[in-house]
Steps between C-alpha positions, in 0.01 A plus 500: 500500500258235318297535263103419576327359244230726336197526651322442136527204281435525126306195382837366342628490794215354659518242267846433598461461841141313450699247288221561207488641157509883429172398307293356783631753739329753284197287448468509894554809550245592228209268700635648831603186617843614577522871777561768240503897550498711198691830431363619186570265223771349723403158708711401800483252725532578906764286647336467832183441348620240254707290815099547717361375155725160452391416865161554423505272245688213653287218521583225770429155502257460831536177607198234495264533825562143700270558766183493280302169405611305163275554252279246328508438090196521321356143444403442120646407204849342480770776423616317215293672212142582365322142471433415149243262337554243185185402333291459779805390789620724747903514416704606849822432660384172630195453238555343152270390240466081493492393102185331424482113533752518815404402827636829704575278790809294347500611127386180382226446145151460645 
């Protein structure tokens, strides 16, 4: 004859089986996020409800709908930063400020 395991969990063992901390087992059980039943002072966790639980909360991946249209990126400013200004020039990515007395064409004195 086998033994069946118990129909009620304590929260250590919870924890165990969860793979967690004692700690945050209680902290979930506290903010009913885990399935909890309570017997006076006593809290014990339903096997069968805590296996319906874990499934519950398994997220899957859902893979990326193909069949719809791509989607167009905003037009505007490059993605490269916030634009900045020196003085009274408008400093970018592709923008810099020309000293004074060059000719911003080929760098050369005026």
């Amino acid at each position: 004859m086998t033994a069946e395991p118990p129909l009620l969990l304590t929260l250590t063992e919870t924890a165990a089986l969860l793979g967690i901390g004692k700690t945050l087992a209680y902290e979930m059980a506290a903010n009913r996020r885990l399935p909890v039943i309570r017997i006076g002072r006593l809290v014990r966790v339903p096997r069968a409800d805590l296996v319906a639980w874990i499934a519950a909360e398994t997220r899957y991946p859902v893979p990326p709908d193909t069949s719809a249209a791509p989607t167009r990126r905003a037009v505007g400013r490059p993605l490269t930063g916030p634009a900045r200004r020196i003085g009274n020039a408008p400093v970018g990515p592709r923008l810099r400020p020309v000293p004074m007395g060059l000719d911003p064409a080929d760098g050369s004195a005026r």
